[in-house]
N, C-alpha and C positions, 0 to 999 in steps of 0.2 A: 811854522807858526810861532810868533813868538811867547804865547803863551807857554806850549809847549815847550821851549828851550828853558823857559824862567822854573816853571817846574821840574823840568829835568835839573837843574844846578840846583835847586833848593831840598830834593831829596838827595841830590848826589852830595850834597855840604851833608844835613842830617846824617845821612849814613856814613858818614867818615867822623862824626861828633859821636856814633854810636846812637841817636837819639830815636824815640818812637814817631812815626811818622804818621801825621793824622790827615788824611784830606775830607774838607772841609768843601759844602756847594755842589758834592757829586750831583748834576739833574739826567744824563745823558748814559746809555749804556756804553757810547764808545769814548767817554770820560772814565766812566768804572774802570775800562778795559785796560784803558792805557794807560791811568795810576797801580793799577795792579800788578802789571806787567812793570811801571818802575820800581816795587818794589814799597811803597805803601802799605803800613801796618793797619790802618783801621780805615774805614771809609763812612761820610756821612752827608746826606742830603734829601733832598725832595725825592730824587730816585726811590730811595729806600721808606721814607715816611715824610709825611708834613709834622713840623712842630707838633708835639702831644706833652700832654700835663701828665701828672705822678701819673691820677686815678688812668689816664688812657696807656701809658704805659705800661700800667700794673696789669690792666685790663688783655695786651696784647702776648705780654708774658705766660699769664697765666693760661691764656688762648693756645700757647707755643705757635705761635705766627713768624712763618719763614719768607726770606723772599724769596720768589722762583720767579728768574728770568727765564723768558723765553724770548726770540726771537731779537726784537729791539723793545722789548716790553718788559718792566719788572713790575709785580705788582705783592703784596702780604695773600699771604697762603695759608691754611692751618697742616 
């Protein structure tokens, strides 16, 4: 797949620049899976939350809201 390939050369550049790796658009668990597995320092998407503002953020913080994947499903947990 060629997306695949373009993400692989673009964390494999990153990590030879030394630089922190961010993926960006995560929606899919076997997205997660497989920027993890390249080596991916931070991850963010719909998987994990929809767009939220401070107060909802604040809100989810304070909650201590985890994700817990299970199966092909992740959803916010306390």
């Amino acid at each position: 797949m060629v997306n695949k390939r373009v993400a692989r050369a673009v964390v494999t550049m990153a990590k030879q620049l030394r630089r922190e790796i961010v993926a960006e658009g995560v929606e899919t668990i076997e997205q997660m899976s497989f920027l993890r597995d390249l080596g991916c320092d931070q991850l963010q998407g719909y998987l994990f939350s929809q767009p939220v503002g401070a107060a909802g953020l604040e809100r989810m913080l304070r909650e201590g809201k985890r994700l817990a994947v299970t199966g092909r499903q992740a959803t916010l947990a306390p």
